[in-house]
Structures are given as C-alpha cells and as structure tokens.
N, C-alpha and C positions, 0 to 999 in steps of 0.2 A: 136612404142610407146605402141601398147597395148603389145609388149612380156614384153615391162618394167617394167609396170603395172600387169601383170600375176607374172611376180616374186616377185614384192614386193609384193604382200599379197600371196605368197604360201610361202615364208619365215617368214611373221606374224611378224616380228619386224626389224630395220635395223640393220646391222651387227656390232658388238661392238668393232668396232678401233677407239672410242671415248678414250680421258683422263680421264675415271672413269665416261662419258657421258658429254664430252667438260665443263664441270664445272671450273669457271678459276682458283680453287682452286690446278685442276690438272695441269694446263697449270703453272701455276706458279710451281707444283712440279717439271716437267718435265723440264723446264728451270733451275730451281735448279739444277737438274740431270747430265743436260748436262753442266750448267757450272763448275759443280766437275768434271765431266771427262776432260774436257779442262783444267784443274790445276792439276789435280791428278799426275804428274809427277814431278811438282815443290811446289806441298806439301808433297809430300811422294818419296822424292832425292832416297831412298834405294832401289836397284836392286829389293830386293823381292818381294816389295810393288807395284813396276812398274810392274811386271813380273805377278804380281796375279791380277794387271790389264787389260793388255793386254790379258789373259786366260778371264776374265771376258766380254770384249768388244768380243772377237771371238767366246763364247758361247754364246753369244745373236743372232750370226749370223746362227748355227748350229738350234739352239731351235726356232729362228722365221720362219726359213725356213721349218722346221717339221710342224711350224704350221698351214701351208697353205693344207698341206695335210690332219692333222688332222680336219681340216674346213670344207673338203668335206667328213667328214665323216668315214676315213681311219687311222689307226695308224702303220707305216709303221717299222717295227724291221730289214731293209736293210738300211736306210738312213748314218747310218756309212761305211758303205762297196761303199756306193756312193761317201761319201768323198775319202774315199782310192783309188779308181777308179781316180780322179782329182788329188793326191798328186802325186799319183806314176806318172802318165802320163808328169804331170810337173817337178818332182824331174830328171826324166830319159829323157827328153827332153832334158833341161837343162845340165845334166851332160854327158849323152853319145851326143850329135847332137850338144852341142853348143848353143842353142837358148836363145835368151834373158827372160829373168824372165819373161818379162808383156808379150810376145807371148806364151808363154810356160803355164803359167799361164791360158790367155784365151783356150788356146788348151784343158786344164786340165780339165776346169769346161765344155767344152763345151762336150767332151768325155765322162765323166759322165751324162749330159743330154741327149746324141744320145742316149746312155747304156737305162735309161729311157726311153726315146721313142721306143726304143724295145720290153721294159719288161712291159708299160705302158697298152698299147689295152691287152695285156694276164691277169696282176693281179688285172688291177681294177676292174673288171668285178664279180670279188670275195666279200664278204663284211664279216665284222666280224672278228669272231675267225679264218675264213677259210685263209682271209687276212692276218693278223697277224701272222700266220703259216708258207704260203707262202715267204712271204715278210722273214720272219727268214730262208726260205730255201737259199733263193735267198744268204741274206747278208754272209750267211756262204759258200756257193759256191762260191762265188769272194774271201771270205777271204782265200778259200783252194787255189784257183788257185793263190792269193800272195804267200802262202807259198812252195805251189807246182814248180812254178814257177822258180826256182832256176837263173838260170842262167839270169832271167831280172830282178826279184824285189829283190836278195839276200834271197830269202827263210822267214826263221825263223828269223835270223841272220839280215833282212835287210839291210839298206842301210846308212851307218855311217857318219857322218862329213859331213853333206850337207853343201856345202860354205854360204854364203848369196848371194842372189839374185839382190839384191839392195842395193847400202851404206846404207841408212835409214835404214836398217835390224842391221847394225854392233853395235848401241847403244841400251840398251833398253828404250831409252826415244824415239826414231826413228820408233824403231817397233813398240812403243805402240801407235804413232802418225798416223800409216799408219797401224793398226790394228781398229783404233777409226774410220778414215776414212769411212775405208772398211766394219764396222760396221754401221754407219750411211747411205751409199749410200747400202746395202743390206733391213737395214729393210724400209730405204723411200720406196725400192721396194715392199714389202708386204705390207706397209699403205696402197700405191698408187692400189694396188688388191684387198685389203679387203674395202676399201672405193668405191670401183667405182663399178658399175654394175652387175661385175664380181664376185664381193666380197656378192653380194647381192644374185645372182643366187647357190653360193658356200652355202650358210645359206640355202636357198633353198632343195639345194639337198640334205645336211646335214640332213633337219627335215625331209625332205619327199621327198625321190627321183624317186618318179613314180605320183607324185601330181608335183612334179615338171617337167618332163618330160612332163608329159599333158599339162602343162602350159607352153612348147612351148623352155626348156631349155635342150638345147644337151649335155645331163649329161656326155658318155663318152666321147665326145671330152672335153667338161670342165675339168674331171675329168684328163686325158691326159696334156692336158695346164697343169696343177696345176701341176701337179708331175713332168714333165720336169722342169719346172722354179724352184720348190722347189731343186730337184735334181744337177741342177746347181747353186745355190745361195751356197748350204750348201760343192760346192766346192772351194768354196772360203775361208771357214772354214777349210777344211781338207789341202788344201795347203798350207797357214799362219799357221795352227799350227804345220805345219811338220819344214816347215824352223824357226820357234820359238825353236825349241826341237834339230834343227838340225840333225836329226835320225827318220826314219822310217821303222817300221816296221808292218807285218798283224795284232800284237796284238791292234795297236791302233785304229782298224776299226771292232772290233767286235762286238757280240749281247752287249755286259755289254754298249759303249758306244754311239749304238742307245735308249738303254734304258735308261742312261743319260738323253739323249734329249728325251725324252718321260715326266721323272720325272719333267725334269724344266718346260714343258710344265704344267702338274699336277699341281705343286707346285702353279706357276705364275697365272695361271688360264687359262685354255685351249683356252679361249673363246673371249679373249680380247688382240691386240696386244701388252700390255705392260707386260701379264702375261706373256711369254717365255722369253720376258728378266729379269725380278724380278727374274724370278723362275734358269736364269741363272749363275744372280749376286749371289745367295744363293748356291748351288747346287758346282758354281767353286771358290767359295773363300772358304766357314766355312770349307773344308776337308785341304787347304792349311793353315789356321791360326788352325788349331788342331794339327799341326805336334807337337807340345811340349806332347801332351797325345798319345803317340805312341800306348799304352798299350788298353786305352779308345777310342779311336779316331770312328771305327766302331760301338760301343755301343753310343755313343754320337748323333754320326751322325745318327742313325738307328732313336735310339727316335725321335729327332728332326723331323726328315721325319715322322714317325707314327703320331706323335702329330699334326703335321700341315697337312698332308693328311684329317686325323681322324676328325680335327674339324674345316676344312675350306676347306669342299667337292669343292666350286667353288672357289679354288684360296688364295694367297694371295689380288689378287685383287677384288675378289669376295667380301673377308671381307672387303676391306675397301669399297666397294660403299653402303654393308651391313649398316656396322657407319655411312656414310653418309645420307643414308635414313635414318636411326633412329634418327641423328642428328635434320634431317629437319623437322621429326613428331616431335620430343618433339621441336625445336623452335615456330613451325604456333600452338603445343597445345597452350602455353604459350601467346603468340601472339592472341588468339581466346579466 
C-alpha cells in the first residue's frame, strides 16, 4: 500500500487513458466511433473503402503498442523490425511446416517478444538520443538479416502469394471484421496497463525515473514488461498486414515504417490512449484518399503533418481537451 502511494505522487497526476478525462461527451464520441466501425463495411460495399479500413483498424494496433514504450519514456525506431520478426515467423510456419494460422500466429508474436526479452535488459538501460540510435541499429540489423537471409525469408525478392490463413481472410468484409477484432482485444490490452498500477508507475518513471526508483518502483524490470508486451502486441500488426497484402518482404519492416508509428503517436497525442489511434486513422487513410494527386500527394501530405505537428505540440487530442477547457471557462464565466 505505501509502494502505491509512493508512485501516485512521484507521477504527480494519474495517467491519461481517460476519454479527453471520462467526460461523457467523449464516451459518447467513442461509442459513436466504434459503432461506425461496426457498419463501416455495409456503408462503404467498395473493396477500397473496406481495404483503407482494415489498414486503419491495424494501425491503431501498431501505434498503441508503440505507445506503451513511449510511456516509459523511450521511443523505439526497431518496433517495425519486430513486426517483421512475427510476420516472417508465421508466414514461414505456415507455409513450409504446415501449421495452422492461429498456432503459427501465436508462435509469431510470441518469437518477437523472447527477440525483446533479449534485447530488452541491454537497450533500455540507455535513455534519449543514445536509445533512439540503438533501437535504429537494432531494426536495421534484423532487416539485413531478412534480406541477407535468402534461402528462408526470399531475400529482397520476399515471399509472394501468401494463401490466406483463415476463410474470413478470403473476403474483405471478413478480414476487416477479424482485423477490428484484433484491434479491439489489443488496445483493451494497453487501456487495461495504462489504467491500472502499472500504467501509473510507467508515468512515474516517465517524469522521473530515479525519484521514481526511490519511491520503491523497479524501473528496469517495468521497463522490460513494457517493451516485451509492446513487442508482442505490435506482432499482431505485422502478421495481419502481411496476409492483408499477401506478399512480404524486409522493405515493409524498416526505419521509414517505425517511424510511421512514431508520427501517429505525435499526431494523436502521445500521451493519451486515444491519440495513436486518431493519429493512426489520419497517418493510414489521407495518403490512400490522395492517390488521385499523384503529382502533389507528398507536398500535401508533408504540410498537413507540419501544420498539425507545428500548432498542436500535445496532439490532436491535446487540442481538443484544450476546446474543452476553454469551453467550460467561458460557460462558469457566463454562469458567474
């Protein structure tokens, strides 16, 4: 009782996996939210429009899972090379040995989390830019040894015509149903960490990780948990969107697409668990609904991200609890 007490006030606030701070105004957005994604396949019949949904429901899984790491403090430019570590593992289960998708699957994310537990007690003990470095060594060494690799992961060239896994894969109203799934039962799992204790100790270390330490919080084992769990969630991302694309290769696991999930984290608001999926809904759709500006499409998108980095340092969700406040001083002025 008193360790619990020692960390809620070396974290000085509780940690923000509220809906914009349980206001029912978000609870009511968020059920909005989720019952568009529950229609979004019978309001939107067209392959595309499923397709850039299913991409949207899978980067929320990628980007909240980053976000657990970023929580304690670290911003990891390997987390895609982690996914690749789970896709291959399951892609090459599957295809050479036979195994059923869901064993093969769990083998996948779980092979990426040992990988993690190994590389875990070595890099987090790092902090900063030194981290950041590392973690960029790391993801580009797995990504050489994919292409290095020849004779298991197909090299450069990768691995073509993956079958599906499951019927439900063979429609895309099926994968997007069992992509939303998989999206839902990942992020309950980061609410259910950043809500509880755990998520409290994480904010902790986050502000002050040697005030935290004192106050009785075993930062690198914490530190460890977190990046395993992160490491394996965000393999469940890299395997669904392998068998989504049907083709896998090392270019889709490099720095450009940990840095993805870094941006949506940025965009969404680093800080709160609905910013990495906002920031992922933004990030995997406006590059698919710009294909018509082939020409403009990078200049577009480039602003876009400057503008919204540039004047909403905490977030999409930043800004709006921002409105909100403001909202509620000018109501109690008026009121007073």
């Amino acid at each position: 009782m008193a360790n619990q007490n020692n960390v809620s006030s070396v974290a000085g606030h509780p940690t923000k996996v509220a809906l914009l701070g349980y206001s029912p105004w978000a609870w009511l957005g968020a059920i909005a939210a989720m019952s568009l994604l529950l229609v979004w396949p019978l309001v939107f019949s067209n392959k595309f429009y499923i397709t850039i949904g299913t991409m949207v429901v899978l980067s929320a899984i990628g980007a909240t899972s980053l976000n657990l790491i970023i929580r304690t403090g670290h911003v990891s430019l390997a987390h895609a090379a982690f996914m690749g570590v789970a896709a291959y593992t399951c892609v090459l289960l599957q295809l050479r040995l036979g195994a059923p998708f869901w064993l093969a699957m769990v083998a996948g994310c779980l092979a990426s989390g040992l990988l993690a537990l190994i590389l875990g007690p070595i890099v987090l003990r790092l902090t900063g830019k030194y981290f950041v470095l590392v973690t960029f060594l790391v993801g580009e060494i797995i990504r050489m040894i994919f292409v290095e690799w020849q004779s298991l992961t197909g090299g450069s060239n990768g691995i073509q015509n993956i079958p599906p896994g499951l019927d439900l894969m063979k429609t895309p109203t099926g994968f997007y149903y069992l992509a939303l799934g998989a999206a839902v039962l990942c992020v309950g799992i980061v609410w259910r960490i950043l809500s509880s204790e755990i998520g409290r100790a994480m904010d902790a270390v986050r502000e002050a990780e040697k005030l935290a330490a004192s106050g009785g919080v075993p930062v690198i084992q914490l530190k460890i948990m977190i990046f395993v769990i992160a490491c394996t969630l965000v393999g469940v991302y890299g395997i669904l969107q392998t068998y989504l694309v049907q083709y896998i290769d090392p270019s889709a696991f490099n720095m450009e697409a940990s840095l993805n999930l870094v941006v949506m984290n940025v965009l969404g608001g680093m800080y709160y668990l609905l910013g990495p999926v906002l920031g992922s809904t933004f990030l995997s759709a406006l590059p698919e609904l710009l294909r018509g500006y082939v020409e403009l499409q990078r200049v577009i998108f480039g602003v876009i991200l400057i503008v919204v980095m540039a004047a909403l340092p905490g977030g999409i969700i930043g800004a709006l609890g921002a409105l909100r406040r403001l909202y509620q001083q000018a109501t109690s002025g008026k009121t007073t």
